[in-house]
N, C-alpha and C positions, 0 to 999 in steps of 0.2 A: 521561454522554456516550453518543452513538448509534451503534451497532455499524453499520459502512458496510465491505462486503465490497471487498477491494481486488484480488484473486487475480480472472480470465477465468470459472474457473472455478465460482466464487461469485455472480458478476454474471449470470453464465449462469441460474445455479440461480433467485437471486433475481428475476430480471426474468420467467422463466417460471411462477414462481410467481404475481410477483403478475396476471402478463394470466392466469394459471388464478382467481386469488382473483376480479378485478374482474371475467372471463366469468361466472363461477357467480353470485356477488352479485347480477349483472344479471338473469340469467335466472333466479334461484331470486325475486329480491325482484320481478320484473315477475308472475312465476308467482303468488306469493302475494297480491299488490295483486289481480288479476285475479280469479283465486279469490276471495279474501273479496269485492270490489266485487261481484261476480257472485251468492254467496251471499245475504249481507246487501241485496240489491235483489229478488232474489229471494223470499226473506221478509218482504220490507216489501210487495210486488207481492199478494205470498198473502193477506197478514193486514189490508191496506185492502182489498181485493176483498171478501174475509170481510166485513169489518165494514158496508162499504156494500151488501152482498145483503142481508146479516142484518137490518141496518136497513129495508129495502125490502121487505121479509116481514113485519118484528112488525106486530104490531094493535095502538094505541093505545086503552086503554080510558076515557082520561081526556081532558079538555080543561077548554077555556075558551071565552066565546063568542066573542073574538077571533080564535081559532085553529081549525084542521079537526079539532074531537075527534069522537067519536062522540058525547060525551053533555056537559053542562056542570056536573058533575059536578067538585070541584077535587082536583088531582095530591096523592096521600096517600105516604107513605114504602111503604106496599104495592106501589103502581102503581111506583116505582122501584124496588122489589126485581126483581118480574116483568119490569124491563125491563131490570135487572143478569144475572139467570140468562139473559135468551134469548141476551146478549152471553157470558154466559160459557164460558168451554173451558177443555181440560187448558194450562198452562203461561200461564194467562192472568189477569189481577188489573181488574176495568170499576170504575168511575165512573161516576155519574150524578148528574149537578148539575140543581136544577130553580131559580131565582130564588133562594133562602138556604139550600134544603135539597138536602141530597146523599147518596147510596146507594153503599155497595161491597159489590165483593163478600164472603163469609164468609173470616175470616182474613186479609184484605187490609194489607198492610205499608206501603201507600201512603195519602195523603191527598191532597186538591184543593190541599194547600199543596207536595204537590209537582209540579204540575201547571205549567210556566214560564210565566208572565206572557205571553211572545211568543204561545208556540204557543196559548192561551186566547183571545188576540187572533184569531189566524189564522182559530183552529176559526168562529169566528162567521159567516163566508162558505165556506166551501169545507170539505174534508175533506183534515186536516194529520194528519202522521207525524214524530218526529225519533228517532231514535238517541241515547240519553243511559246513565249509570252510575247508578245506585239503589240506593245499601244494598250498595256491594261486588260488584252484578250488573250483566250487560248489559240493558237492555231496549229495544222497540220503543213508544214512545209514539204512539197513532193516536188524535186528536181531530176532533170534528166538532159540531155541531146540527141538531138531527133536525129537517125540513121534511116539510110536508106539504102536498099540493095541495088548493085549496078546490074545491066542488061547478062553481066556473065557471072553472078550471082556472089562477088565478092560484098560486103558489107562495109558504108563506106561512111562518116558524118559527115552531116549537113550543115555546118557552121550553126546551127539552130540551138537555143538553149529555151528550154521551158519549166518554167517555175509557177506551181499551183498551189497557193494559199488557202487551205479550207481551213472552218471554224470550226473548231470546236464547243462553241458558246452552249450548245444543245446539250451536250455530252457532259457539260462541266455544271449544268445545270440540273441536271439528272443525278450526277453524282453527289451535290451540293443537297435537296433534296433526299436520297438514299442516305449522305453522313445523316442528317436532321430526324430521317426516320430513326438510325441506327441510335442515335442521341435519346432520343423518345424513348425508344422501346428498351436501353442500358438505366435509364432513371425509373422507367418502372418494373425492370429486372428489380433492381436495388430496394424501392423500395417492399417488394414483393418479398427478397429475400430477409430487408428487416423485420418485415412480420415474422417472418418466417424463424430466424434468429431467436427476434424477442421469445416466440412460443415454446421454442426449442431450447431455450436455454433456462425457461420458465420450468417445463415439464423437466429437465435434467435435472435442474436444482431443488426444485422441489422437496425431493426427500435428504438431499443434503443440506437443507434448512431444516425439515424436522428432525435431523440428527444432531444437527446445533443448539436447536433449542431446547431438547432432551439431554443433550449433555451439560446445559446450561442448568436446567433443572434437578438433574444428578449432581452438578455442582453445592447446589443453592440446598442440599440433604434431602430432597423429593428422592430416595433410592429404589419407589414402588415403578415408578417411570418405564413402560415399555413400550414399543413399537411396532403396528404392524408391517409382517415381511411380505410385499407384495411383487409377484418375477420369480426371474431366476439369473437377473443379471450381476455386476460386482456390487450395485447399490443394495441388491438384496440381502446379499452376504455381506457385507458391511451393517447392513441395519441387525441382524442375525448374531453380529458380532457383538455388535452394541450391546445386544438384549443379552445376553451371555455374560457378560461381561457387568451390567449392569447387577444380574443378579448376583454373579460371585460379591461383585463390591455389595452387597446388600447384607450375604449373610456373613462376610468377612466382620463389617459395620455392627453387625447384630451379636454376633463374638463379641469383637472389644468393647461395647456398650455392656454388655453384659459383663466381662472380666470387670472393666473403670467400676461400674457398679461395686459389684464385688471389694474390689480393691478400694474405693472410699468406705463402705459399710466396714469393711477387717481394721482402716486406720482408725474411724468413728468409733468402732467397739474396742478399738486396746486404750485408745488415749482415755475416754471414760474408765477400761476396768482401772488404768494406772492412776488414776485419779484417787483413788481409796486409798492403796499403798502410800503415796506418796502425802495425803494427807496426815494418815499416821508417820511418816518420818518426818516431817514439818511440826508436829506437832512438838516432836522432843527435839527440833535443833535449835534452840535458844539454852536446853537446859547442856545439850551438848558442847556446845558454846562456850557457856558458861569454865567446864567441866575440864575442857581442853587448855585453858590456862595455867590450869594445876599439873597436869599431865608432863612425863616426860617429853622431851623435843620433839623424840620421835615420833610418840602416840599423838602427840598434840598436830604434829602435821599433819600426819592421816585422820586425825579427826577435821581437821578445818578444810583439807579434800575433798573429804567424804560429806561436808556442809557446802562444798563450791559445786560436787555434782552434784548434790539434791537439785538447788536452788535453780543448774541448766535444765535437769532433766522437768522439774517443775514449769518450767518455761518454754522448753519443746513441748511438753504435754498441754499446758494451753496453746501452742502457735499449732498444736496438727488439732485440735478442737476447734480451734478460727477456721483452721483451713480447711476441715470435713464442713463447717458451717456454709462457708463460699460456695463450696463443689455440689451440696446438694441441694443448695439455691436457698439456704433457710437464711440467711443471712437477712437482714431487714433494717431497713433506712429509717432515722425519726429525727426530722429537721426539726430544730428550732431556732430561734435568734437567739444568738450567745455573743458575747461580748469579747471577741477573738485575742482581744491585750490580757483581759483576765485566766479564758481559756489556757491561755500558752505559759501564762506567770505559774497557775496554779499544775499545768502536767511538769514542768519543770522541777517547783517545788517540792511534789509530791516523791520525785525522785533523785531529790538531792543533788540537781544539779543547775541550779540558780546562779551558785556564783563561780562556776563554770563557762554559760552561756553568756552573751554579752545577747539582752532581747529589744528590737528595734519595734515599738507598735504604736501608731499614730491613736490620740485619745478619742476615746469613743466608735470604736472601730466598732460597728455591731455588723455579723452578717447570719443568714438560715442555715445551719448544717447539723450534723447529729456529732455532738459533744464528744461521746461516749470514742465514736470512730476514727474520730479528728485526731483526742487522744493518740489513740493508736497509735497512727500516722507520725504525728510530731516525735513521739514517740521512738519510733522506730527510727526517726529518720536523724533527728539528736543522737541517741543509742549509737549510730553508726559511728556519726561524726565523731561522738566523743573516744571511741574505742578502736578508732580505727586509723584517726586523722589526727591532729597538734592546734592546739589553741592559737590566737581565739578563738571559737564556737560562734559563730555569728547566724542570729533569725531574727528577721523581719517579716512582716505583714502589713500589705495594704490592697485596698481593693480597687480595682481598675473598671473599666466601661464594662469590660466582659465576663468577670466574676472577680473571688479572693484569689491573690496570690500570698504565698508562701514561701518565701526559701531560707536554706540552712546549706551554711557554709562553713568546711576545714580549713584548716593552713596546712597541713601534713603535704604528704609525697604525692598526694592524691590518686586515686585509679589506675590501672593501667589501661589506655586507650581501645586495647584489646580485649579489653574485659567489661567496658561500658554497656555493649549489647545484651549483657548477660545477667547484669547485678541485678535485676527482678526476677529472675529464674528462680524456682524451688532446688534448695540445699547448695545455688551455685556459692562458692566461698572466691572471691578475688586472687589470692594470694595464700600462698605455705603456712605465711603466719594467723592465718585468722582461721586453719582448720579446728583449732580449740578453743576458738571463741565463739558464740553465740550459735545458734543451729539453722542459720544459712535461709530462714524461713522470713525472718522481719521483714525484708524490702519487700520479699515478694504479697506478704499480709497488707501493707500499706500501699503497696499499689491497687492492691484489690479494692481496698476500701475507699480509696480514690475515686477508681469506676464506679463505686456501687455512688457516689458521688456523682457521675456523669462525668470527674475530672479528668485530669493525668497528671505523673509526674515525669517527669525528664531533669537527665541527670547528665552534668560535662565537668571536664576537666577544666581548672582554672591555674592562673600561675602566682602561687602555688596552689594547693588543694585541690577538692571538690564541691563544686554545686550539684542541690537538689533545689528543684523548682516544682511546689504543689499549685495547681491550677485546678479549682474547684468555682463551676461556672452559675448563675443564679440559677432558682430552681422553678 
């Protein structure tokens, strides 16, 4: 799989690299194309010039009467040697083919068989050169037929064919050396340009690291957080944005801190003023009670009504007293060891629903928590089952390696899957029918007091019903 750099500051590196890799590639490989073309024409320009003066100086000692010889006298292996040494030079290997017989030079590694069919063709009109590999070497192959003008100045071949082998060994040597330079000096292009990268993409990011970490810090409620704007590039305006932006979120944040304020202070002071009131109607609904038995049907009904909203609004007014308690942080924890089978017999009992619940608690269960809160919790979380869900009522407790667990389980319809996310929410109600039950506060008070626990609870559908699971971890 292909390493593909995902980080600004990688892509930086790598994109700079490679327009450094494909500049130098361009301009090292035109540089050496150039070079050698230049070279190698160069030496083929020398060494035909050579061969056609050279030719245009010897004296032909030999001939035929067909041809412009001096004498008619026939071409002997002599006469082709004399016409090998005049061709020959240092780094050079001649041929001289005359009709079946053929002359090289002394120690020559080549033959007329390696001479290509094409260029033998060619040589027969004109003076040809190719570039070809021989033996593991470079060389320059220059062919011709040696012409000579007759006494009436017609132009006439000599049966003569001459083949001059030059090396190129010097040439390929030189070039081999130039790639090597060019090699050298592309590796410390490169790494030149990676310093170069690294700095550049150091300096770039730079302030878009401090803008990360500033917005990290904006995150994390730091809303004082500002930046200096150094330039006048898009980074500066970007930083400019930030600070702008930072401060609206600042005094936006200083608003609703102030409203939430506000708005827990207004719920803290009605739930206490409703507290008077509501004591004085507590006071007389036993005698109301009472009272209402005697009463026609009809009063009697609005009376035992008007005893069922007390008893809610009584109940909302302590659950938004819990919950101004949570929100302005006075809430306060006092562990003890309590004997968690007793705990749970005794919140049960206290509210008459003992033999309701079916309670599962291993003996001597002792664990640290604050009594009072736990209450609550179990509390609320039974309250639900029982009013909300179909018998059995099922709780258990036992404690595990990681703290006490807890749970309490319905048979009913249980939940709707869609509404699990929600059932700790303040005032969320599940369902149509449970808008006139209870004041939609319980789960979300027993989750609190979970936390303030260090716990959680979590809650699923089961088939049938609903589980609650309290996890409250050692302290």
């Amino acid at each position: 799989m292909s390493w593909v750099p995902t980080g600004l500051r990688g892509r930086l590196v790598v994109t700079f690299l490679l327009v450094a890799i494909t500049a130098s590639a361009a301009v090292a490989g035109l540089g050496y194309q150039l070079v050698r073309r230049e070279l190698l024409d160069r030496v083929e320009r020398i060494s035909t010039s050579d061969v056609r003066d050279t030719l245009s100086r010897v004296s032909l000692p030999v001939g035929a009467s067909d041809v412009v010889w001096p004498s008619d006298s026939t071409v002997t292996d002599e006469d082709l040697g004399d016409l090998v040494n005049t061709l020959n030079g240092p780094d050079r290997v001649v041929i001289v083919a005359y009709g079946g017989h053929s002359r090289a030079s002394r120690g020559s590694p080549f033959t007329m068989d390696d001479v290509p069919d094409q260029l033998r063709w060619q040589a027969t009109s004109r003076l040809v050169s190719q570039r070809l590999r021989l033996k593991g070497q470079p060389w320059l192959l220059v062919g011709t037929q040696i012409h000579r003008a007759q006494p009436s100045g017609v132009v006439r071949a000599t049966g003569l064919s001459a083949y001059v082998f030059v090396s190129l060994s010097d040439e390929e040597g030189v070039l081999n050396r130039l790639r090597g330079s060019l090699l050298q000096a592309a590796g410390i292009t490169l790494a030149i340009a990676l310093t170069v990268a690294l700095l550049s993409a150091r300096q770039v990011l730079l302030p878009v690291r401090r803008l990360g970490d500033a917005a990290r810090m904006l995150g994390a409620g730091e809303l004082h957080i500002r930046l200096p704007v150094l330039g006048k590039d898009e980074l500066a305006e970007l930083t400019a944005i930030f600070n702008e932006t930072a401060e609206a979120l600042e005094e936006k944040v200083s608003e609703l801190r102030t409203l939430e304020a506000m708005s827990r202070r207004f719920v803290a002071d009605v739930s206490h003023e409703l507290r008077t009131p509501l004591t004085a109607m507590t006071a007389v609904t036993d005698m109301l009670s009472e009272e209402a038995e005697g009463l026609p049907d009809d009063a009697g009904e609005a009376v035992r009504i008007v005893l069922r909203e007390i008893d809610r609004l009584k109940l909302l007014v302590e659950n938004l007293i819990e919950v101004s308690r949570f929100d302005s942080g006075a809430a306060v924890l006092r562990r003890e060891n309590v004997d968690v089978g007793d705990t749970l017999a005794d919140c049960l009992e206290v509210r008459g629903w003992s033999d309701r619940v079916q309670l599962t608690v291993p003996i001597g269960l002792v664990f640290s928590l604050d009594p009072r809160r736990f209450d609550v919790i179990v509390a609320n979380l039974v309250g639900n089952a029982l009013h909300h869900g179909a018998p059995p009522v099922q709780v258990s407790a036992r404690v595990r390696p990681s703290g006490l667990q807890v749970t309490v389980r319905d048979h009913g319809e249980g939940i709707p899957e869609r509404s699990l996310p929600h059932v700790f929410e303040r005032f969320y109600k599940a369902g149509v029918g449970r808008t006139r039950s209870g004041s939609g506060l319980g789960l979300a008070i027993a989750k609190a007091n979970a936390e303030l626990h260090r716990g959680t609870i979590d809650v699923k559908r089961c088939e049938p019903g609903t589980l609650f699971t309290l996890w409250i971890p050692e302290p």
